[in-house]
C-alpha positions as CSV (number, residue, x, y, z in Angstrom):
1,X,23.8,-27.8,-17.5
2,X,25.2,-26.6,-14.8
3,X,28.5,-24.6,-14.3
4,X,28.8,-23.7,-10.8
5,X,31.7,-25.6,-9.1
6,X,32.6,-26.4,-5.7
7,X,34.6,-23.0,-4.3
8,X,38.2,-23.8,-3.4
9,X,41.1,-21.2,-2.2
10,X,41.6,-20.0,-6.2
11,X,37.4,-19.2,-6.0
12,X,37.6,-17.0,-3.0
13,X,38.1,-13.4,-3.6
14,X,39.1,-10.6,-0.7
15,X,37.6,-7.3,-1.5
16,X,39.9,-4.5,-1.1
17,X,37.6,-2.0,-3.2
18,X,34.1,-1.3,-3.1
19,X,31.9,1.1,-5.4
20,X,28.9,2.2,-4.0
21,X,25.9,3.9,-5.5
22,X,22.8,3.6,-4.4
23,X,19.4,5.0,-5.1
24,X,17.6,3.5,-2.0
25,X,19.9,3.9,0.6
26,X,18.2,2.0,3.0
27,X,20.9,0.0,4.8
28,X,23.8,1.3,2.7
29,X,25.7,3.9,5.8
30,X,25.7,0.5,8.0
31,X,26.9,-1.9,5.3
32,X,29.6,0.7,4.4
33,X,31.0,1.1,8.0
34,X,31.5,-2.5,8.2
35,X,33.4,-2.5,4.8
36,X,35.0,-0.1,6.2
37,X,35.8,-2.1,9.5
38,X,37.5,-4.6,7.3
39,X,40.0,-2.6,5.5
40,X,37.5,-2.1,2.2
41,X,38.5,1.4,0.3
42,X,34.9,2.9,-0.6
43,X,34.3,4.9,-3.9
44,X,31.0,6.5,-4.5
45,X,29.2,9.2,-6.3
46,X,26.9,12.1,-5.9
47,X,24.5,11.8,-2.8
48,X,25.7,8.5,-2.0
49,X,29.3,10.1,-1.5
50,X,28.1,12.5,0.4
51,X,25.7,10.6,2.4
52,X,28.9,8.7,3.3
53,X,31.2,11.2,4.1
54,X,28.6,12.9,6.7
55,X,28.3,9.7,8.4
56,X,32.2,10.4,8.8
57,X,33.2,7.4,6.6
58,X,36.3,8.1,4.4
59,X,35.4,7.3,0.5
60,X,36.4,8.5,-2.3
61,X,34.6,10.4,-5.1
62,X,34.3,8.5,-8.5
63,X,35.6,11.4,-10.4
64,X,39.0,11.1,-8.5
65,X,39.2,7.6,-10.3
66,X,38.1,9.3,-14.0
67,X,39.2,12.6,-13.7
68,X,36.1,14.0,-14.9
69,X,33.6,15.5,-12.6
70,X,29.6,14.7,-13.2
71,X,28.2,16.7,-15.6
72,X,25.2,16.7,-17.7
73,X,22.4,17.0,-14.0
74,X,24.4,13.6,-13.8
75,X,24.0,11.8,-16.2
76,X,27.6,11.3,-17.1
77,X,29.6,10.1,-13.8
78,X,30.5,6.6,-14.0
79,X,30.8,5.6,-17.8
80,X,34.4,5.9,-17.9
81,X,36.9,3.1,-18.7
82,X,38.6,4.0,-15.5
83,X,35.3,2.6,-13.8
84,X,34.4,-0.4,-16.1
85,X,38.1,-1.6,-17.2
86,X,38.1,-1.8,-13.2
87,X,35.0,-3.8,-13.1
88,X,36.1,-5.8,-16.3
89,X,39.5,-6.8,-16.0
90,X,40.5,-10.1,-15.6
91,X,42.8,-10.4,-12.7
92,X,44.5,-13.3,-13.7
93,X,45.1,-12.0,-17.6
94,X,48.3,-10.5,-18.1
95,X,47.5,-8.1,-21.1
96,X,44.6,-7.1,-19.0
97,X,46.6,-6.3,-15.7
98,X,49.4,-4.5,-17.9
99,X,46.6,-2.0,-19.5
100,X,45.4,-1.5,-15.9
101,X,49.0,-0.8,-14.8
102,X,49.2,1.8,-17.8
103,X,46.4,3.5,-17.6
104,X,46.1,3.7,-13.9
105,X,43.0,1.6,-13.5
106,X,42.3,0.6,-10.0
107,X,40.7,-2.8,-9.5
108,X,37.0,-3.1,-8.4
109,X,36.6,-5.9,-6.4
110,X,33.0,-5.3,-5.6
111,X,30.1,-2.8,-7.2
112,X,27.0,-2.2,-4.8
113,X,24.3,-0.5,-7.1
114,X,20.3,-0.4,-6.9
115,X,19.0,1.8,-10.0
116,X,17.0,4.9,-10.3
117,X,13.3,4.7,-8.9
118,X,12.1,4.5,-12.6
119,X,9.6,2.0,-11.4
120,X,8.4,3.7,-8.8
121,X,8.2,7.0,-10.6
122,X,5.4,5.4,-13.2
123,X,3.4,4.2,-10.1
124,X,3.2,7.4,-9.0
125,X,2.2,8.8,-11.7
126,X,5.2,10.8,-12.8
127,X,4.8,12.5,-16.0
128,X,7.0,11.7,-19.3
129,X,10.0,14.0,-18.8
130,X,10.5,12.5,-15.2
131,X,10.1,9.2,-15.9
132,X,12.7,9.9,-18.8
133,X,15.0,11.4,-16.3
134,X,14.2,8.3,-13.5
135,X,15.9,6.0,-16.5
136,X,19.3,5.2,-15.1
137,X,22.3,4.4,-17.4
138,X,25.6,4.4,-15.9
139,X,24.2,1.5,-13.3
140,X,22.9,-1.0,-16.2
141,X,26.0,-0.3,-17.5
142,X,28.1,-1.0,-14.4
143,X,26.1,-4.0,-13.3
144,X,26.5,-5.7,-16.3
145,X,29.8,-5.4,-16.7
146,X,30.5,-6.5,-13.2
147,X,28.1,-9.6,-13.3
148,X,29.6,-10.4,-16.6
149,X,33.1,-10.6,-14.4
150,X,32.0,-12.5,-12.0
151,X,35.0,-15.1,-11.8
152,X,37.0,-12.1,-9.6
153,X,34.0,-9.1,-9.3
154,X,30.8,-9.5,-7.0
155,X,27.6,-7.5,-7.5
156,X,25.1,-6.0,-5.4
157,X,21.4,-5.0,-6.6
158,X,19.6,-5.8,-3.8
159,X,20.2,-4.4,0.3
160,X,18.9,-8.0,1.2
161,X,22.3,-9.2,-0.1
162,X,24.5,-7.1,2.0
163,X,24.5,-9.7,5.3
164,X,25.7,-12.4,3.0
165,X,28.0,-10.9,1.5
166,X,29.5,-9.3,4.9
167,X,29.6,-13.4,6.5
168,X,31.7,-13.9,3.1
169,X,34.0,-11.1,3.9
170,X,34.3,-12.9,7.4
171,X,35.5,-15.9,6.3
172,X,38.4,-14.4,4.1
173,X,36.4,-13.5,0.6
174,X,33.3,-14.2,-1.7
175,X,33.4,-17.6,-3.6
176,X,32.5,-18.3,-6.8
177,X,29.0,-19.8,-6.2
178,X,28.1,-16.8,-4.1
179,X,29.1,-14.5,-7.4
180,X,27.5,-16.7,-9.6
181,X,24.3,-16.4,-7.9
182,X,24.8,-12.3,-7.5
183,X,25.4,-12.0,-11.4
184,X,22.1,-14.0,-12.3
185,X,20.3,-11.8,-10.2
186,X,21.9,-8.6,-11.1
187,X,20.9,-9.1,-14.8
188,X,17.3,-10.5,-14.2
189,X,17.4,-7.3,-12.0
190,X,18.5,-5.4,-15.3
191,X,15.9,-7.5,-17.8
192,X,13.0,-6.6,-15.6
193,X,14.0,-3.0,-15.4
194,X,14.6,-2.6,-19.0
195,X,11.2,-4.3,-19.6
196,X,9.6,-2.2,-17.3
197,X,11.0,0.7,-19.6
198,X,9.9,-0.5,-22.7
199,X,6.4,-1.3,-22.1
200,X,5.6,2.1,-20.4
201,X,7.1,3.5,-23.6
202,X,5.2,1.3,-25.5
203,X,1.7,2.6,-23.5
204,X,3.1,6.0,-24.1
205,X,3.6,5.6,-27.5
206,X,0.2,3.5,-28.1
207,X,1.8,0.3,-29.4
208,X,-0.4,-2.5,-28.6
209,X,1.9,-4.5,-29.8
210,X,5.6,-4.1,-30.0
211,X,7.8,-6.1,-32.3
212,X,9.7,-7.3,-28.9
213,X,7.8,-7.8,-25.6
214,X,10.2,-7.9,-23.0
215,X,8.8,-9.4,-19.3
216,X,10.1,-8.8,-15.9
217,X,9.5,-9.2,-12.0
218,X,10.9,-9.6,-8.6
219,X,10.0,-12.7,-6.7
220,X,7.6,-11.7,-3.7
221,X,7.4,-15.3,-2.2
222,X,8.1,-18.4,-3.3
223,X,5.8,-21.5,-3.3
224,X,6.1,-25.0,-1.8
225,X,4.7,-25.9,-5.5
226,X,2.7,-25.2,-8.4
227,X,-1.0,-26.2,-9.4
228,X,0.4,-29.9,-7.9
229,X,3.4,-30.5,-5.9
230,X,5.2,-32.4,-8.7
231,X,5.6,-28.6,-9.9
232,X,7.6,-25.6,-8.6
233,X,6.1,-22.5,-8.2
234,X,6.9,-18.5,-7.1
235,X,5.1,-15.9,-7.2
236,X,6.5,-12.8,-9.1
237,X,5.2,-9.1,-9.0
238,X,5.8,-6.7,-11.9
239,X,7.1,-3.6,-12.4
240,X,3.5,-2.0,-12.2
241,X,1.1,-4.3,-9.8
242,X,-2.9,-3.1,-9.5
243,X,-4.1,-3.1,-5.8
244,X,-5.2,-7.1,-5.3
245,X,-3.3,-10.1,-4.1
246,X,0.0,-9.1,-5.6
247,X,-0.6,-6.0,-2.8
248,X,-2.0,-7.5,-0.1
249,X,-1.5,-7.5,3.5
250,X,-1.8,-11.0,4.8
251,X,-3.0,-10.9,8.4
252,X,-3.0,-14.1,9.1
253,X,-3.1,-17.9,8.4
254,X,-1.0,-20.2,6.4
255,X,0.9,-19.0,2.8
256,X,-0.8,-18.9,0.1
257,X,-0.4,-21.6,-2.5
258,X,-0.1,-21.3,-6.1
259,X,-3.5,-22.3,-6.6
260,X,-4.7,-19.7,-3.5
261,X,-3.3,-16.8,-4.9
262,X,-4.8,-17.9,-8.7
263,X,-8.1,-18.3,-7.4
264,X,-8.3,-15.4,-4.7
265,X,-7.0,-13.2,-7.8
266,X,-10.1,-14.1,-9.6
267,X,-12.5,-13.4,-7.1
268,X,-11.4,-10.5,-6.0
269,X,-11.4,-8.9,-9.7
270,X,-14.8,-9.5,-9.8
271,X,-15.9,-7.6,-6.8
272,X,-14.1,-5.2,-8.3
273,X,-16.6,-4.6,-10.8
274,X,-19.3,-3.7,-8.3
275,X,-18.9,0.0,-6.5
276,X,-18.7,0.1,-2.8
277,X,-20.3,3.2,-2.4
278,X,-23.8,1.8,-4.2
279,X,-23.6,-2.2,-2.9
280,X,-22.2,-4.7,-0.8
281,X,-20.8,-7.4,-3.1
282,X,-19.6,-11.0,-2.2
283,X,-18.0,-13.7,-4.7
284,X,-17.1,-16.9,-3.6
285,X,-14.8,-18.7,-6.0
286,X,-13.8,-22.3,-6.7
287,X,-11.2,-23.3,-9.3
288,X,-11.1,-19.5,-10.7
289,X,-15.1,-19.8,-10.9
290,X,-17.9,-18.4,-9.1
291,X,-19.8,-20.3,-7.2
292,X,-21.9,-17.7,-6.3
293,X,-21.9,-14.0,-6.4
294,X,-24.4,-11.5,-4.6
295,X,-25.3,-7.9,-4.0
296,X,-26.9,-6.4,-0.8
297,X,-27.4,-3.6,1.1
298,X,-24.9,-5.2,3.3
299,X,-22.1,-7.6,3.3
300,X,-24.0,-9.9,5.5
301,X,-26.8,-10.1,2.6
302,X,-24.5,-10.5,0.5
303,X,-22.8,-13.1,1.5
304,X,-26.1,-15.2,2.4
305,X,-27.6,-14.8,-1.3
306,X,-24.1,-15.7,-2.5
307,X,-23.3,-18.7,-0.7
308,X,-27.4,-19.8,-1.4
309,X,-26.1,-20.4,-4.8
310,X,-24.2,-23.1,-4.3
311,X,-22.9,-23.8,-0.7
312,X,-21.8,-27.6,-1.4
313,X,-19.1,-25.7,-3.9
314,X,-18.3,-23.2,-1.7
315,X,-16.6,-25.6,0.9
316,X,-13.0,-24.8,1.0
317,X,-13.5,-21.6,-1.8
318,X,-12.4,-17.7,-1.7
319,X,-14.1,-15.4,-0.4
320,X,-14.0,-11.6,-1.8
321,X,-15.7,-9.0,-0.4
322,X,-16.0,-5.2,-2.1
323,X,-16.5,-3.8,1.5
324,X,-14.8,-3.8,4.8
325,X,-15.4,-7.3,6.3
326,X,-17.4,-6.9,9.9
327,X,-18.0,-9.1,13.0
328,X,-21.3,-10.6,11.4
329,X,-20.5,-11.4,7.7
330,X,-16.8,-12.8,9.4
331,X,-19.2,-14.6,11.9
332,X,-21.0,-16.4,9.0
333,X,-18.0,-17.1,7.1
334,X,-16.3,-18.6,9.6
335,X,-19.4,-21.2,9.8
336,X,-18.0,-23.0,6.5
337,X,-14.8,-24.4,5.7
338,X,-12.9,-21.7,3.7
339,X,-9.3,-21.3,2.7
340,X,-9.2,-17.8,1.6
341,X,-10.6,-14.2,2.9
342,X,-9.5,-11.1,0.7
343,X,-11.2,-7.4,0.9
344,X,-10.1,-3.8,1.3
345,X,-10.0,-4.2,5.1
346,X,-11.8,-5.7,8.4
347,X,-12.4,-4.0,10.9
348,X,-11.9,-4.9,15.0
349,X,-14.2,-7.3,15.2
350,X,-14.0,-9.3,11.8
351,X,-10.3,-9.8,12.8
352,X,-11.3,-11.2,16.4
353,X,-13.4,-13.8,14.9
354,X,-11.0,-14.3,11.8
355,X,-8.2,-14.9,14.2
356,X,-10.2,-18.1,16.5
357,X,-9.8,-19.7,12.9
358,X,-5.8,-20.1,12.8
359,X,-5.2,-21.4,9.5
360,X,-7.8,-19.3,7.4
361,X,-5.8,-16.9,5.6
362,X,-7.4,-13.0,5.7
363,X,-6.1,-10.8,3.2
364,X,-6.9,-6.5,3.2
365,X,-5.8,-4.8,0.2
366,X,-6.9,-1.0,1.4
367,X,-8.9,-1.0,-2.0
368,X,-10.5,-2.0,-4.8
369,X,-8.9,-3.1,-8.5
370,X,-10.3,-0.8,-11.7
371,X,-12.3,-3.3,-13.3
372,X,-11.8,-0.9,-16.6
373,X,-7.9,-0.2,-16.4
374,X,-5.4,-0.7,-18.9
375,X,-3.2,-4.0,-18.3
376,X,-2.0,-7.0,-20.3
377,X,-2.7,-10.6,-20.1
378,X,0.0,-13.0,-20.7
379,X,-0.1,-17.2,-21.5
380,X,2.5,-19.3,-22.0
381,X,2.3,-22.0,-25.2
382,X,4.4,-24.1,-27.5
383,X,7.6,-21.8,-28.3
384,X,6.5,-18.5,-27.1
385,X,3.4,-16.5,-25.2
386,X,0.3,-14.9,-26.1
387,X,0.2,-11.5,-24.8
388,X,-3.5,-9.2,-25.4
389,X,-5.1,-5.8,-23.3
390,X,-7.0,-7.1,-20.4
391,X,-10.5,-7.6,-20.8
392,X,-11.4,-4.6,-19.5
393,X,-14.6,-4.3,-21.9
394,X,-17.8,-2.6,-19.8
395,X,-21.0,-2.6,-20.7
396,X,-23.9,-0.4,-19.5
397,X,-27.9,0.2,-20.5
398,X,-27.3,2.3,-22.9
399,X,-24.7,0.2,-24.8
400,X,-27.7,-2.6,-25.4
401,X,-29.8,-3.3,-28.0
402,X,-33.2,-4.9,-27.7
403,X,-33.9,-7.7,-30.7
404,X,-37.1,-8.9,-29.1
405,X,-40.4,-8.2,-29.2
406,X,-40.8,-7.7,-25.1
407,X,-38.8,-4.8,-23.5
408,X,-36.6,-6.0,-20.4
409,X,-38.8,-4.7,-17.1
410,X,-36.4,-2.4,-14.8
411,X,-35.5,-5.4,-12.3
412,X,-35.1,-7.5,-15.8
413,X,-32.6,-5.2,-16.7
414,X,-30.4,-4.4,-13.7
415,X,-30.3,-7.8,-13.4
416,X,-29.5,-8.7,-16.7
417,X,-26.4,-6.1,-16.6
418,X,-25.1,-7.8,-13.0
419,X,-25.1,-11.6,-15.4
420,X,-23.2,-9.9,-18.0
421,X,-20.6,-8.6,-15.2
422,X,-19.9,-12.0,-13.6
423,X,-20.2,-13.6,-17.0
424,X,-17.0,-12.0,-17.8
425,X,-15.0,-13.8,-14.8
426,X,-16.6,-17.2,-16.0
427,X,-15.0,-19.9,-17.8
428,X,-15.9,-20.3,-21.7
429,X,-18.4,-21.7,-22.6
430,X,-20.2,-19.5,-19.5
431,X,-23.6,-19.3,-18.5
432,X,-25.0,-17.6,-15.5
433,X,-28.8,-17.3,-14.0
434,X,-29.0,-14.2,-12.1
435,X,-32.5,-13.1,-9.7
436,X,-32.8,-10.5,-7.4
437,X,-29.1,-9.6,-7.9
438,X,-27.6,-12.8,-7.1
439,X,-26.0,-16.0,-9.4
440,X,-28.7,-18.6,-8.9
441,X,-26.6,-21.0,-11.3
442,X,-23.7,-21.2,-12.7
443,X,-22.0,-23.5,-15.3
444,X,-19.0,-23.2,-16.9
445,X,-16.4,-24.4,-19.1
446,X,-18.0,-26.7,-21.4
447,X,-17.0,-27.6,-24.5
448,X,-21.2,-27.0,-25.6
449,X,-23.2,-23.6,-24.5
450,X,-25.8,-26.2,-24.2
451,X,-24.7,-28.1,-21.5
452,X,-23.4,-25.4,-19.9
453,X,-27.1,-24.0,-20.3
454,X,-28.1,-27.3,-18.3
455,X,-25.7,-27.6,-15.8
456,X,-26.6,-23.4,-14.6
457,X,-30.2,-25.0,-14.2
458,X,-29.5,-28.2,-12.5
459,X,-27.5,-26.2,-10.1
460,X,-30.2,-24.0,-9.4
461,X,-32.4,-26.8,-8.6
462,X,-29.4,-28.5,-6.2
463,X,-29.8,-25.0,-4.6
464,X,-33.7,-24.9,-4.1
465,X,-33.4,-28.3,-2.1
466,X,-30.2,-26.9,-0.3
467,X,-32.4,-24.0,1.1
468,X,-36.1,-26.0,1.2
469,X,-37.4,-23.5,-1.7
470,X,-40.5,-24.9,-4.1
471,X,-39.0,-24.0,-6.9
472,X,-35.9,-24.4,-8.8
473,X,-34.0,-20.6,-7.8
474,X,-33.9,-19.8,-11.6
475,X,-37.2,-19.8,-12.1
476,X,-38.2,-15.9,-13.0
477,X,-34.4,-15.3,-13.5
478,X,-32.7,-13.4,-16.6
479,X,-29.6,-15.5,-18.2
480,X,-26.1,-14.4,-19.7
481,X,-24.5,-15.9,-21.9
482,X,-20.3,-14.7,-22.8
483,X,-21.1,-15.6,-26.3
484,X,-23.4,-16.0,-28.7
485,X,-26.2,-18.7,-28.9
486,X,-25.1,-20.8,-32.0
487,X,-28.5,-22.6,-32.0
488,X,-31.7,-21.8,-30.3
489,X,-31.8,-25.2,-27.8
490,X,-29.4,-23.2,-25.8
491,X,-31.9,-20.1,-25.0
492,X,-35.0,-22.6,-25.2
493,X,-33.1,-25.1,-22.3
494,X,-33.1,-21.6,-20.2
495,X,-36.4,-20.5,-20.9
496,X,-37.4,-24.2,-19.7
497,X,-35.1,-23.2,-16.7
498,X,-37.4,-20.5,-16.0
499,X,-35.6,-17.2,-17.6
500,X,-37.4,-14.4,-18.9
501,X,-35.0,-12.1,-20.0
502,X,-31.2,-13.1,-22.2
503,X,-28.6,-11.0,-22.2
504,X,-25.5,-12.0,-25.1
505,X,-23.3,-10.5,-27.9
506,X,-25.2,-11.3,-30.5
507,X,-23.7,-12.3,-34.2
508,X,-24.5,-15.1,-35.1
509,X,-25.5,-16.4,-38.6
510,X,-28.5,-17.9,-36.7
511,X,-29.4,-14.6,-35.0
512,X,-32.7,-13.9,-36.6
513,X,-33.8,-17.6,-35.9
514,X,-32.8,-17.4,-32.4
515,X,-34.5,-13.7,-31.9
516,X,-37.6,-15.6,-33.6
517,X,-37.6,-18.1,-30.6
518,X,-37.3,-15.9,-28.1
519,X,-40.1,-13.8,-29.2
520,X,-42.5,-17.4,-29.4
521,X,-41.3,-17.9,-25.9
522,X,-42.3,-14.4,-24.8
523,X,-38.9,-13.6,-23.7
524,X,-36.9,-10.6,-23.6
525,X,-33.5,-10.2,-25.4
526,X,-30.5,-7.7,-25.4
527,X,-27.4,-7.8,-27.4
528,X,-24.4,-6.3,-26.1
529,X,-22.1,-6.3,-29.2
530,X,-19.0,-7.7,-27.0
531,X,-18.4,-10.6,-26.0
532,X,-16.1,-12.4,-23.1
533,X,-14.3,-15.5,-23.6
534,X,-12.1,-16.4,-20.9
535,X,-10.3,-19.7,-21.4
């Protein structure tokens, strides 16, 4: 329910007395003159004050109003009752006015405070005892207790405010709506910061799990609606982001939607498992799956042995690319209807051709995501969310373990590690043929392994009409499966797709029987002893 009324005269508040301080002053001098300009008394603190006075502003240090000066490197300035009973006192409660009036408390009409970098600090890789010191107090403190007065106090976190607040100060005060909406933000701006806080502690302190999990972030652009446009959506960035689509630079084309951003996340995590400095690599993704997914000496390759795959899925997909996108692989792209372009940059002439295509979106990130870094994964259910570590799990040769008869060969192998890479980004149940270090078929999300088994192969064999070949493009191909086989139809239906070589976790009860007919097909097997599910 809501509370919010229309404003009348009673709801509009003058501001006779701003405090002011700031960590990013970007903005702050010109907001403060023009407080200034309208009879508004400034009060500050520290470098703010001074910052201030040197633009020739008069204001007023806070420890005039507590009689205390900052002490402790500052870390006591503001937590006074001379600053909060200001902030807190009800202006039209007697008692409260006549402990004001006794203890000389002035009124604070407005507080204007962004916090201590803390976030930023962590992103740059502060170490413990500055990321410690980067943890403001005093401005949680203030902002609270102004938000929480909000019927006569207004509150500023954020510079984008200060123009809004300024047109209220034109028309003779703030209203009550406008403060309502400045205390909501100002403590989601306090949640997120505070959650930012505790799970860096927590990854210093290795809890995995912490008895509270607290969960913040700042709106970076909000969407005309969700998955379907019965549903409203936004798009929210944490407190520590990993270079992808939360960082991108959008160059051109329409906004992304809700289901853009989801699916152009996936794809370009998985390039992000392939190295840049040893391959080109190209995913194209539909409904957060691959399509198709290639390696090449170059992008152009890449892209071609990719879209072969399966190009009638690839209409209207994402496109990631581990590379810098040139004229020629732009050139082909642009040759099929896509929504979605994201890699660490394009050069001159990728962007010339990109931009003939006005509402295809091109997105440079100026790198790559760590496929293997720390991170959490959060889902929504019933009463609550399930949080777990990304699946950051990597596998390499020496982590396998042959259970067949025949060894891999060495193309078996690299291409049986490549499966088990895009496996990981491909719905459970997930099965993916891989040849000559490209998907050749894909299936995914089934409730059976079999059927996913089946519809990888039938895909393979849409894709050898597609491209004229003789042969269905899995035959001589190796296979991954993200989970064990329960039975053996499931490796038998590949074999009979034309697979030589399986690549899965291994552990089930059935093991031995399914090792058993894979050495009567003459195949080769590895285990990996991990598995991915990703539902």
């Amino acid at each position: 329910m809501s509370h919010s009324t229309s404003p009348s005269k009673s709801d509009v508040k003058p501001i006779t007395r701003a405090l002011i301080s700031v960590s990013d002053k970007d903005g702050i001098v010109d907001f403060a003159q023009k407080l200034a300009a309208k009879s508004v008394e400034l009060v500050s603190t520290g470098g703010t004050a001074k910052l201030l006075q040197d633009a020739g502003l008069a204001c007023r240090d806070v420890s005039e109003l507590t009689g205390f000066p900052e002490m402790m490197d500052g870390r006591v300035k503001t937590l006074h009752p001379n600053v909060h009973g200001g902030l807190l006192a009800i202006r039209d409660n007697e008692e409260h006015q006549a402990s004001m009036r006794e203890h000389d408390i002035l009124a604070i009409d407005l507080l204007v405070v962004n916090l201590y970098p803390f976030e930023a600090t962590v992103a740059a890789g502060g170490d413990y005892a500055t990321c410690i010191e980067n943890i403001d107090i005093g401005g949680p403190a203030m902002i609270r207790a102004a938000a929480k007065n909000h019927q006569d106090v207004a509150v500023l976190v954020d510079n984008e405010d200060y123009d809004e607040v300024l047109a209220a100060l034109d028309a003779g005060g703030t209203d009550l709506p406008l403060r309502q909406r400045l205390a909501q933000k100002a403590y989601a701006r306090t949640g997120a910061y505070d959650a930012a806080i505790s799970n860096w502690m927590a990854a210093q302190l290795d809890i995995d799990m912490p008895p509270y999990r607290a969960v913040g972030g700042k709106l970076q652009q909000a969407l005309r609606y969700g998955e379907n446009p019965h549903q409203q959506a936004g798009f929210y960035v944490g407190d520590t982001p990993r270079i992808g689509v939360a960082t991108a630079e959008q160059l051109q084309g329409k906004a992304l939607s809700y289901n853009n951003i989801n699916d152009t996340d996936a794809a370009f995590e998985l390039v992000g498992e392939f190295d840049p400095a040893q391959t080109a690599a190209c995913a194209i993704i539909k409904h957060a799956n691959p399509c198709g997914v290639a390696t090449g000496a170059t992008l152009p390759e890449a892209f071609a042995k990719a879209l072969r795959c399966d190009p009638v899925s690839a209409f209207g997909g994402i496109i990631a690319m581990n590379q810098t996108l040139d004229g020629a692989t732009a050139a082909a792209i642009t040759e099929i209807f896509t929504e979605v372009i994201i890699a660490p940059d394009a050069d001159a002439a990728a962007r010339e051709v990109i931009a003939k295509k006005k509402n295809l979106r091109l997105l440079i990130t100026g790198g790559l995501p760590v496929a293997d870094a720390a991170g959490l994964s959060i889902r929504n259910v019933a009463g609550g969310y399930l949080v777990q570590n990304r699946d950051n799990g990597h596998i390499v040769e020496a982590d396998l373990t042959c259970v067949t008869k025949r060894q891999p060969s060495a193309q078996e192998m690299a291409d049986l590690l490549f499966a088990w890479r895009v496996a990981k980004h491909v719905k459970s149940n997930a099965i993916v043929y891989v040849k000559d270090g490209a998907t050749v078929g894909v299936g995914a999300g089934q409730m059976s392994r079999l059927d996913s088994s089946r519809i990888a192969a039938r895909k393979s064999q849409d894709a050898a009409t597609a491209c004229g070949a003789d042969a269905p493009l899995a035959q001589g191909s190796v296979v991954a499966s993200d989970a064990f086989f329960p039975f053996a139809d499931g490796l038998l239906s590949a074999a009979e797709a034309g697979a030589t070589a399986i690549i899965q976790p291994g552990g089930s009860i059935r093991d031995d029987e399914v090792i058993a007919a894979a050495d009567e097909a003459g195949l080769a097997m590895v285990f990996t002893g991990m598995r991915h599910f990703r539902h």
